[in-house]
VOBA-1610 file (N, C-alpha, C; in pm, whole numbers, padded with zeros to 5 digits, always signed):
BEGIN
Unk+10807+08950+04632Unk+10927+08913+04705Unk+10891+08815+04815Unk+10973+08714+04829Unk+10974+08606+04915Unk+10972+08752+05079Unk+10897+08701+05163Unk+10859+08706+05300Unk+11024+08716+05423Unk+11068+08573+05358Unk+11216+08555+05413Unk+11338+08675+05375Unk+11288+08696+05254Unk+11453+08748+05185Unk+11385+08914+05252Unk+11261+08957+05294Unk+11246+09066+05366Unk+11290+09085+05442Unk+11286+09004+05500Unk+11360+09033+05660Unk+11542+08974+05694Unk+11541+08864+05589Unk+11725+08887+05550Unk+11748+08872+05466Unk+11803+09039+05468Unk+11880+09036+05349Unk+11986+08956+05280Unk+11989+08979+05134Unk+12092+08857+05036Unk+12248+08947+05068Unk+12280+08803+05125Unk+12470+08849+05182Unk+12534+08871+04999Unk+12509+08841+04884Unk+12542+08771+04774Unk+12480+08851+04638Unk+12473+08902+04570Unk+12439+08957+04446Unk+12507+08904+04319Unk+12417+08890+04186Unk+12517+08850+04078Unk+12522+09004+04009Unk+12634+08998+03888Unk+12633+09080+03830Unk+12547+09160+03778Unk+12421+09044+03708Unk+12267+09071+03656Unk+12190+09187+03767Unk+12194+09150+03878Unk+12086+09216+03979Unk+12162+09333+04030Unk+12334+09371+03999Unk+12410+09493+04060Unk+12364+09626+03914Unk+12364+09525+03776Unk+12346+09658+03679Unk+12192+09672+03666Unk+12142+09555+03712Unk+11985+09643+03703Unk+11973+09746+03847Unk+12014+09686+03941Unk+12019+09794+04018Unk+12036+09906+04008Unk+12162+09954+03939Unk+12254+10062+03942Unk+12219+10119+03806Unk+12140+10071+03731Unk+12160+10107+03598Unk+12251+10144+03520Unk+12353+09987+03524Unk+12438+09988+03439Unk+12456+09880+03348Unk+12579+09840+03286Unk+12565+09749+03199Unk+12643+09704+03273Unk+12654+09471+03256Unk+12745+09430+03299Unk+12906+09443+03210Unk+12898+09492+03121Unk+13034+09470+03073Unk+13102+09633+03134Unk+13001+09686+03146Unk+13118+09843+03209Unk+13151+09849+03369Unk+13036+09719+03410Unk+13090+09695+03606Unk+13217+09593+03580Unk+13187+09503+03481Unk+13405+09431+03484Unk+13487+09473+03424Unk+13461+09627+03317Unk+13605+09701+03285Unk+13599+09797+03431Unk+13511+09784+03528Unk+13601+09940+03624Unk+13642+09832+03693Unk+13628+09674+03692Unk+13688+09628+03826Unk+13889+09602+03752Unk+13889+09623+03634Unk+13998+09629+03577Unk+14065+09815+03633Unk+13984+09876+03638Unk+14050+10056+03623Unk+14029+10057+03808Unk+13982+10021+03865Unk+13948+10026+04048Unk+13989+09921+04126Unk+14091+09929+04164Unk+14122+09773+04295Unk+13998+09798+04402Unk+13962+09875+04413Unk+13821+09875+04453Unk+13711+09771+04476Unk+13716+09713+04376Unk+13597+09613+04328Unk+13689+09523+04264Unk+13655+09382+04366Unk+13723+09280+04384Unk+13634+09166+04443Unk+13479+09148+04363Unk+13423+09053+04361Unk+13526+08975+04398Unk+13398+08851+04484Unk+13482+08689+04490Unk+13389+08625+04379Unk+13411+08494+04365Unk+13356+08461+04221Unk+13302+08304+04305Unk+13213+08232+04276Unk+13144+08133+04318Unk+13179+08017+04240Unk+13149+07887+04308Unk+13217+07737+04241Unk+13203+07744+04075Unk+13106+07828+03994Unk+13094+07860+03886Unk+13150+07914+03815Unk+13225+08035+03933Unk+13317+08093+03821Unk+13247+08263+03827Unk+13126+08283+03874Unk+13078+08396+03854Unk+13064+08468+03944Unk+13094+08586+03927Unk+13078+08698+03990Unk+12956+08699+04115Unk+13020+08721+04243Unk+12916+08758+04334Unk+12976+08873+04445Unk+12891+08976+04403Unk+12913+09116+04528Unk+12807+09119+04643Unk+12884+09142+04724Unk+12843+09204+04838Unk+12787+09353+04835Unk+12666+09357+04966Unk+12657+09485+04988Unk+12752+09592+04987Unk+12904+09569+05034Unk+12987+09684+05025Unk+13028+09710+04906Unk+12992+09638+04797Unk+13128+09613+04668Unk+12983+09687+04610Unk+12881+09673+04616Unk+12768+09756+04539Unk+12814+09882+04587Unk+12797+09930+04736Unk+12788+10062+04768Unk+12948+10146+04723Unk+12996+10064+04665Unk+13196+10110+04637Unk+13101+10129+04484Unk+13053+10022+04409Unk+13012+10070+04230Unk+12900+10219+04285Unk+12853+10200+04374Unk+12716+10353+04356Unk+12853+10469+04374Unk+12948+10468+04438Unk+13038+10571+04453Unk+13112+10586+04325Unk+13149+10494+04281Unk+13193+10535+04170Unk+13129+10571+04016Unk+13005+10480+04011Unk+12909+10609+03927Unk+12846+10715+03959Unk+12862+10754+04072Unk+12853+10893+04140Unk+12983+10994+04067
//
């Protein structure tokens, strides 16, 4: 791990790095953002999915 990203943390996550996290799949973190107003990623000039620390700790609650 980069030295920098130790000491600050990423404001920004993609989908890829929330289901390896969480050990999930990405297609079952964008059917709960369909079943949870909960999780309401903003999406980047690309088009793709980027969560925040809170929108992770809202998916750990709900695979809890």
């Amino acid at each position: 791990m980069n030295p920098v990203e130790e000491i600050i943390p990423k404001q920004y996550y993609t989908i890829g790095e929330v289901a390896k996290e969480l050990d999930l799949t990405t297609s079952l973190i964008r059917f709960w953002e369909t079943e949870f107003r909960e999780i309401n990623p903003k999406k980047n000039r690309k088009g793709n999915r980027v969560y925040t620390p809170k929108d992770i700790e809202v998916l750990r609650k709900i695979h809890y």
